[in-house]
C-alpha positions in Angstrom: -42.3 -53.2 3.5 -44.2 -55.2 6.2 -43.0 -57.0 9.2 -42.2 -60.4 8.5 -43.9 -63.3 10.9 -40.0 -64.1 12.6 -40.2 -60.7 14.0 -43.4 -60.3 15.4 -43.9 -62.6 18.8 -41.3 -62.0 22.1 -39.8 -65.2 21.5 -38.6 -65.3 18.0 -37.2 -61.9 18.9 -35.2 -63.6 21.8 -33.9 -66.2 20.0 -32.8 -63.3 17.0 -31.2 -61.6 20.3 -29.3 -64.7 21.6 -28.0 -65.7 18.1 -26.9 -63.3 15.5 -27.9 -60.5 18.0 -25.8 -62.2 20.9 -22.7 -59.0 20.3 -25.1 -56.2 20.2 -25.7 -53.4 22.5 -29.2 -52.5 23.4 -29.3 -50.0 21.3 -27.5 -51.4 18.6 -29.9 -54.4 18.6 -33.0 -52.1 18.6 -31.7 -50.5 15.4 -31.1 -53.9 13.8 -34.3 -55.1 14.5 -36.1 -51.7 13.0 -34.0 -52.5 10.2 -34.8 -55.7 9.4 -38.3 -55.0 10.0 -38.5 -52.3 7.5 -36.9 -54.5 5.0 -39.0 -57.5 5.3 -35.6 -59.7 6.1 -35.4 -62.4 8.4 -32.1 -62.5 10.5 -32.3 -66.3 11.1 -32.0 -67.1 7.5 -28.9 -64.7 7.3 -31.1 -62.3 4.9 -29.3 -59.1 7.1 -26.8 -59.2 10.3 -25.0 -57.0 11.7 -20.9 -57.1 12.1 -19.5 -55.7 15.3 -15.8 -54.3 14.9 -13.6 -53.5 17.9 -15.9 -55.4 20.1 -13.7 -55.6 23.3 -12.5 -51.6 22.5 -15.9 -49.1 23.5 -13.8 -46.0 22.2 -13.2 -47.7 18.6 -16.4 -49.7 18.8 -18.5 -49.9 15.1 -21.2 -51.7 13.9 -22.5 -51.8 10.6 -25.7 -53.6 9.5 -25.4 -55.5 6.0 -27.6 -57.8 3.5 -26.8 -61.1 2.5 -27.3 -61.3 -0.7 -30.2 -63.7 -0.9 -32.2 -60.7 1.1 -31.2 -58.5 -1.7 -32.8 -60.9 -4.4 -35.8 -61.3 -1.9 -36.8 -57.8 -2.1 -36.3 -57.4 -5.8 -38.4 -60.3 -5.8 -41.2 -59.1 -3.8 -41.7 -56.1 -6.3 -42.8 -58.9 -9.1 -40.4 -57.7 -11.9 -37.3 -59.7 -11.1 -35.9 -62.4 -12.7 -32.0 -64.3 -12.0 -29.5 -63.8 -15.0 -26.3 -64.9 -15.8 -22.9 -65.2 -13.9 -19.6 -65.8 -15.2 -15.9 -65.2 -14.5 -13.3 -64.0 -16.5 -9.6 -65.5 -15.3 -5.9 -64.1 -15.3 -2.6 -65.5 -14.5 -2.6 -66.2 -10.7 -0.6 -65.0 -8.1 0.2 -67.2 -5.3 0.0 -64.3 -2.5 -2.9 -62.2 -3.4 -4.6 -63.7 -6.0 -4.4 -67.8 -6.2 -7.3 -68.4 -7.8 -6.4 -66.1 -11.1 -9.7 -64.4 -10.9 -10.3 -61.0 -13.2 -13.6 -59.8 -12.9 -16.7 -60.9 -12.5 -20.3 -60.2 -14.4 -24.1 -60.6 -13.5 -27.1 -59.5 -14.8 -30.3 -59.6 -13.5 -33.6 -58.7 -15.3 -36.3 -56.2 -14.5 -40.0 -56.4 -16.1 -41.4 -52.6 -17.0 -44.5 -52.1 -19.8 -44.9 -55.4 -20.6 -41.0 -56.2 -21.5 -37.6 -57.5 -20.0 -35.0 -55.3 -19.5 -31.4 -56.7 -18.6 -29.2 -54.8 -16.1 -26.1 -56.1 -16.0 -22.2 -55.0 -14.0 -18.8 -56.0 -13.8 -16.6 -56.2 -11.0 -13.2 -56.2 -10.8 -11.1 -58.3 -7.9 -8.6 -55.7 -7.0 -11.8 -53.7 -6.1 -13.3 -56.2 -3.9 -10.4 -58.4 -3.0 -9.3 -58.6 0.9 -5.6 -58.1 0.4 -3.6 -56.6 3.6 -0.4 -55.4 3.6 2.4 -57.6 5.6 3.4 -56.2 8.4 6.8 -57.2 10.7 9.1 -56.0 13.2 11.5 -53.9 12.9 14.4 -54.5 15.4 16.4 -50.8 14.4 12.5 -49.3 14.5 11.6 -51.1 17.6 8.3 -51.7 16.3 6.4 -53.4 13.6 6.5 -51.8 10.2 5.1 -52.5 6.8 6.8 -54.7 4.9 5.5 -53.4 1.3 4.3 -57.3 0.6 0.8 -57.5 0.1 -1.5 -60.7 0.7 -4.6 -62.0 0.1 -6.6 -62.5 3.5 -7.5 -66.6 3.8 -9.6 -66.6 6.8 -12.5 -65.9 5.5 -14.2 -67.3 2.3 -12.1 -65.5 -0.5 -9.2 -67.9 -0.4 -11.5 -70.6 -1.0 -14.9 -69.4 -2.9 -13.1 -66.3 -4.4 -15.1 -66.7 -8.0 -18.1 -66.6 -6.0 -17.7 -63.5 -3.7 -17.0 -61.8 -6.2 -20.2 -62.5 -8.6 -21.9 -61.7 -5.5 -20.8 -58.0 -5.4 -21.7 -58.1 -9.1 -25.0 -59.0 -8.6 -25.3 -56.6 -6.0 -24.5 -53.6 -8.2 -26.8 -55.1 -10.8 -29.7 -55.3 -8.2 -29.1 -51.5 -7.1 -28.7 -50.3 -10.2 -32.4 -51.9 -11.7 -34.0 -51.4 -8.2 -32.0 -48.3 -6.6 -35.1 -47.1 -4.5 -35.5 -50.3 -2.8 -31.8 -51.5 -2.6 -29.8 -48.1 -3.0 -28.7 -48.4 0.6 -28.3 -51.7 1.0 -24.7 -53.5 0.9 -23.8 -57.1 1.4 -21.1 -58.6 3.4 -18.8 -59.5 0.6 -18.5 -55.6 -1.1 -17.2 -55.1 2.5 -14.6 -57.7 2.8 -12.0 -55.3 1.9 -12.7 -52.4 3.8 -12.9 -54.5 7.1 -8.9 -54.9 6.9 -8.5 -51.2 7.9 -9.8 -49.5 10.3 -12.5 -47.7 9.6 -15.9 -46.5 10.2 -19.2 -48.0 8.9 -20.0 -44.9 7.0 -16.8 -44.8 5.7 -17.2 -48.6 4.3 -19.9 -47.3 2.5 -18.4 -44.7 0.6 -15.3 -46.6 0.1 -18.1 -49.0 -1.3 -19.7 -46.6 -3.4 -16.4 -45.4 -5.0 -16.0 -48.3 -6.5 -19.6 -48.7 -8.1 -20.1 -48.3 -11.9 -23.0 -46.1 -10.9 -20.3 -43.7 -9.9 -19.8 -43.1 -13.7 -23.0 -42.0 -14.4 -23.2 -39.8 -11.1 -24.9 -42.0 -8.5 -28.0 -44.1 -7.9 -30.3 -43.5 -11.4 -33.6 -44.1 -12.2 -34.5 -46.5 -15.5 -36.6 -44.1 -17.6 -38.5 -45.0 -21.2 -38.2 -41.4 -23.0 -41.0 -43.3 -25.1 -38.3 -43.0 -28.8 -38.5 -47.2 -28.8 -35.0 -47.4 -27.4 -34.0 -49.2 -24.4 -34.6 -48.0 -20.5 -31.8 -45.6 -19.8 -30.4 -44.9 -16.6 -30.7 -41.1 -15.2 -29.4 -40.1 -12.2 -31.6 -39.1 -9.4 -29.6 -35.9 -9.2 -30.6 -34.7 -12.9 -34.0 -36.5 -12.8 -36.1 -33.6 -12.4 -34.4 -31.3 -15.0 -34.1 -34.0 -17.1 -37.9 -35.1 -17.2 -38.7 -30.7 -17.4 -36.5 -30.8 -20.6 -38.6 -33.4 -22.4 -41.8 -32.3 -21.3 -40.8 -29.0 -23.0 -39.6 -30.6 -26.1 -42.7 -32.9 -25.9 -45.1 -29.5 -25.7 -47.2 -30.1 -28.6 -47.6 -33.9 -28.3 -49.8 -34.9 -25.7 -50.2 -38.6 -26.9 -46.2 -38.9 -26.3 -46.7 -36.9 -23.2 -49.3 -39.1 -21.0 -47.5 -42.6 -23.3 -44.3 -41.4 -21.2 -46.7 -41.3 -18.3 -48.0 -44.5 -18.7 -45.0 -46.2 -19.0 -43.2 -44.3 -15.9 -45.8 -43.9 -13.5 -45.3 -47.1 -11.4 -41.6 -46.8 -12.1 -39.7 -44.1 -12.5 -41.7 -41.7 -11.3 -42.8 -43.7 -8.1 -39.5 -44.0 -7.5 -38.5 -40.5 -7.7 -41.5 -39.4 -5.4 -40.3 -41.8 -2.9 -36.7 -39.9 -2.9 -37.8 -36.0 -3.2 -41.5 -35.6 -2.6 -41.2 -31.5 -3.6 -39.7 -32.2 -6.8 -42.1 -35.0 -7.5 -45.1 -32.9 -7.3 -43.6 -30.3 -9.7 -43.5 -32.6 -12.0 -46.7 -34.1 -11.8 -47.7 -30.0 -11.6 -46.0 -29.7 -15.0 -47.2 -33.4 -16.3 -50.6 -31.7 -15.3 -50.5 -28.1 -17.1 -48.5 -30.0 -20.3 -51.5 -32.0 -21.1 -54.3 -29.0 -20.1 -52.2 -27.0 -22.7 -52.1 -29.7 -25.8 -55.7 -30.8 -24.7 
């Protein structure tokens, strides 16, 4: 992805560096800035920023660098085969402490163009998973010092206690966005699938896992790549990890069709198997070795 014009004069890089730069160490700013140069997002509009914890405390000191979720839809945007879907919420009894609102879940879609047709992509998010809710904590006069109280709460600072049924369709359509772009968004994570790991203390890498955990990708092993096996069925998910064995297995079964084997071809090459070049360049070219001797062999 190219620089975008905000980045690329001395000035406009000042102004990033006295604004949502302002709590950044030198180096921290100069990895924010590669960062949102290789993403094409402009820190001014909020597209990426970065959140400092333990600011006053260098031993404990983290930073983590996020999307907002506009920059997310940006990027799927600039490949040319995104399109918005739908939102919606599905409601539960509330609970005045750490869940007022009475939110469930939450589901988007969004929609991805490949050969010529529309494909949806849709996830569902739960609020327990996502939710900012923090333990009480008091003192304990026989302890001398504060303990847990085992009363949990909802954390109201922020924008959860207010917007809750829209923080959380955010980190839905988040998980849709990686899940129908994973090569450009894979390692990308907005602000609000973070909320709840910021109430510990904890590293930035260990937000992302504790992210990740909770993805649905998780039940299908990871970031996956949408792959038409070319049988008129939908695109079906595959996990990076299996890609490769996955793809050798078809091209074996495919061994005496070589119409089926360069339509699959057709309809993967600026997809799937883009994609997965761009991941695990080695494995790529054995494919396109075996793509290569399949279709000499049925020629």
């Amino acid at each position: 992805m190219g620089e975008i014009a905000i980045l690329k004069s001395d000035k406009q890089v000042e102004l990033v560096r006295k604004t949502v730069g302002a709590d950044l160490l030198p180096t921290e700013f100069d990895q924010f800035m590669h960062m949102a140069r290789l993403w094409g997002l402009d820190p001014l509009r909020r597209q990426i920023y970065a959140i400092v914890y333990n600011k006053d405390k260098p031993a404990k000191r983290r930073v983590t660098y996020v999307t907002g979720i506009d920059g997310s839809r940006s990027i799927a945007d600039r490949t040319g085969t995104y399109r918005p879907g739908e939102r919606s919420v599905e409601r539960c009894e509330r609970d005045p402490l750490c869940n007022p609102q009475g939110i469930l879940s939450a589901t988007a879609s969004v929609w991805k163009l490949a050969n010529g047709e529309w494909h949806e992509f849709t996830e569902t998010v739960d609020w327990e998973e996502f939710a900012p809710v923090r333990e009480e904590w008091a003192y304990d006069e026989q302890q001398g010092k504060r303990v847990p109280t085992g009363r949990f709460e909802l954390d109201k600072s922020g924008m959860w206690g207010r917007m809750g049924a829209t923080m959380l369709k955010k980190c839905a359509e988040q998980q849709a966005l990686r899940r129908g772009w994973p090569d450009a968004l894979g390692a990308l994570y907005i602000t609000e699938e973070l909320d709840q790991a910021n109430m510990i203390d904890i590293t930035p890498t260990e937000q992302v896992e504790r992210a990740a955990q909770s993805e649905r990708l998780a039940r299908i092993g990871g970031p996956s790549l949408s792959v038409d096996w070319c049988d008129g069925e939908p695109l079906q998910p595959v996990p990076i990890g299996q890609f490769h064995d996955r793809v050798l297995e078809w091209l074996r079964d495919q061994s005496e069709n070589s119409d089926k084997i360069r339509l699959f071809r057709d309809r993967n090459g600026t997809t799937a198997l883009r994609e997965f070049w761009a991941h695990d360049k080695a494995a790529a070219l054995e494919l396109k070795k075996a793509f290569e001797a399949a279709e000499k062999a049925t020629s």
